[in-house]
C-alpha positions, 0 to 999 in steps of 0.5 A, spaced: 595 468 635 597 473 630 604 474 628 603 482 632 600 479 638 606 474 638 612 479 637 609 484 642 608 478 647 615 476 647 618 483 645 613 484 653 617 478 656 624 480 653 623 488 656 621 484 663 626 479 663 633 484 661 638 487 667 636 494 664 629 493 660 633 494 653 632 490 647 634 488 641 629 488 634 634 481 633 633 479 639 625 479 639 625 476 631 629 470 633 625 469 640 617 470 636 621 466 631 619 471 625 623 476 620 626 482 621 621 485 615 615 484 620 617 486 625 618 493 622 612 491 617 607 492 624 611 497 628 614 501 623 622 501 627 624 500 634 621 505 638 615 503 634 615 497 638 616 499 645 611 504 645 606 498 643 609 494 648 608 500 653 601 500 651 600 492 650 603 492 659 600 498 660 593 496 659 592 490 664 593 497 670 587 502 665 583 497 664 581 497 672 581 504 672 578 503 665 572 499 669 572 503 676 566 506 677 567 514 680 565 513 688 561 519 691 569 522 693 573 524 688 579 525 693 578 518 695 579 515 688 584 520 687 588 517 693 588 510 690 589 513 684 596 515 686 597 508 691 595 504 684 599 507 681 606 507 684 604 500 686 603 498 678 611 501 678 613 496 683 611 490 680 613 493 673 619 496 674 622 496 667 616 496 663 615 503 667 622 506 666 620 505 659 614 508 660 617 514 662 623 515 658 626 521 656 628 517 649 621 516 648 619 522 643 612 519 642 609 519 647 605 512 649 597 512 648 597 509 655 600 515 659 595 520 655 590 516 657 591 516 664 593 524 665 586 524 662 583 519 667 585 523 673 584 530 670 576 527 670 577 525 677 580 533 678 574 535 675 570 532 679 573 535 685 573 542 683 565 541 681 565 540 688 568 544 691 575 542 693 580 544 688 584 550 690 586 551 682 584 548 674 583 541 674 588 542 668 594 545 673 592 540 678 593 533 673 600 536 671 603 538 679 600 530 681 602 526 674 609 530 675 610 529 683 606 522 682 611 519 677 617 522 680 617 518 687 614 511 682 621 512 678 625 513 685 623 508 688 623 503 681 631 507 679 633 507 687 630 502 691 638 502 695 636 510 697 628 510 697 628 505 702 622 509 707 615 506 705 611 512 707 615 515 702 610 515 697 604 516 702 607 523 704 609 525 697 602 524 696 598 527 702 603 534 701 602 534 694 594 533 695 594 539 701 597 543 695 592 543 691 586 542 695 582 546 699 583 546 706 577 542 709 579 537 705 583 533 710 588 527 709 587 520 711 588 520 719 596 517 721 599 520 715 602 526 719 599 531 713 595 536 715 591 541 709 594 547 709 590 554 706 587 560 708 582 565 706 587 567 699 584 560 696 577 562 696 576 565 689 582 560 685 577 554 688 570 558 687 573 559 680 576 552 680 568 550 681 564 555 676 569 552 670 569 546 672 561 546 672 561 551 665 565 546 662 559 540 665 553 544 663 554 550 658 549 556 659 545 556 653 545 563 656 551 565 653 555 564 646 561 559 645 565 566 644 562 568 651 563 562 654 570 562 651 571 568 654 569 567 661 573 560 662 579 563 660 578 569 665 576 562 670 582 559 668 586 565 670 583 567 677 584 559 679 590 558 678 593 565 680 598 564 684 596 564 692 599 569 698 605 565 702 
């Protein structure tokens, strides 16, 4: 094992062991045995070596996804999507609160990586038909109310004691953003909401999505700039209440 897998892996065990997943770089060179001037060497400072730890955790969780091949129903993946998701955060409690903190000023690799495994999954929604706004919109309102109710349930599991709740945050998130036809599980109490005002943000929402699969040759990069950019705006006006 080279030294930088044996800091990580240790630098990984000591965040998952911790009371509050903070470490120290002194406490991670005395357990992989190595000096400070390594450490530093191949991951620059300390934050430098918990974005790697970040990713290095992180990894095992994309590289399902990573490997999963899309089903005929983007809804449906985007379901699990959300279920594995929260999941991962319960059985990674700490390693998922440093995922996601604040102090963090870069964020790491594998949180980018997997806002653009379920923007690809919007996408597919809205070639469909079933996206009521740019897939775009759509990946920052499921990220942000998908890792909202994983920190809760990690940070406050005295106060977040429901098990549905994450189910119900999701269906009501998903009724939002897709259109009305598409239903939500059977069971869960949701029901799709919408009416006649999200025919043309969805119609909007699939030509862009399928002008950004296939090109018109038709037309110019100017042009077609031009037309995503009129797209982008009609899918994600704001809707009638």
């Amino acid at each position: 094992m080279s030294t930088r897998a044996r800091i990580l892996e240790v630098a990984a065990d000591l965040v998952a062991q911790s009371p509050n997943g903070d470490i120290s770089t002194r406490a991670v060179c005395e357990a992989a045995q190595v000096g400070a001037p390594a450490l530093y060497r191949h991951f620059g400072d300390k934050e430098g070596l918990l974005s790697a730890v970040v990713d290095y955790g992180f990894d095992k969780y994309l590289a399902t996804k990573r490997q999963h091949n899309p089903g005929a129903d983007p809804i449906e993946d985007l379901r699990d999507g959300w279920d594995t998701h929260v999941d991962f955060a319960l059985r990674n409690p700490n390693l998922y609160r440093l995922m996601n903190s604040p102090a963090m000023r870069t964020p790491p690799a594998a949180a980018l990586e997997s806002h653009q495994i379920l923007t690809r999954d919007l996408e597919r929604a809205a070639a469909q038909g079933k996206l009521r706004l740019a897939p775009e919109l759509a990946a920052q309102i499921v990220m942000s109310a998908n890792v909202g109710v994983a920190l809760m349930l990690v940070a406050r599991p005295s106060t977040f004691t429901d098990k549905s709740t994450s189910t119900r945050v999701r269906d009501a998130v998903h009724a939002a953003i897709f259109t009305p036809d598409v239903s939500a599980p059977t069971g869960t109490g949701s029901e799709g909401t919408g009416s006649e005002d999200t025919q043309v943000p969805s119609t909007a929402a699939r030509l862009n999505a399928l002008l950004r699969q296939s090109p018109d040759p038709a037309l110019t990069p100017a042009e077609t700039g031009l037309m995503t950019e009129w797209l982008d705006r009609l899918s994600n006006a704001p809707r009638n209440q």
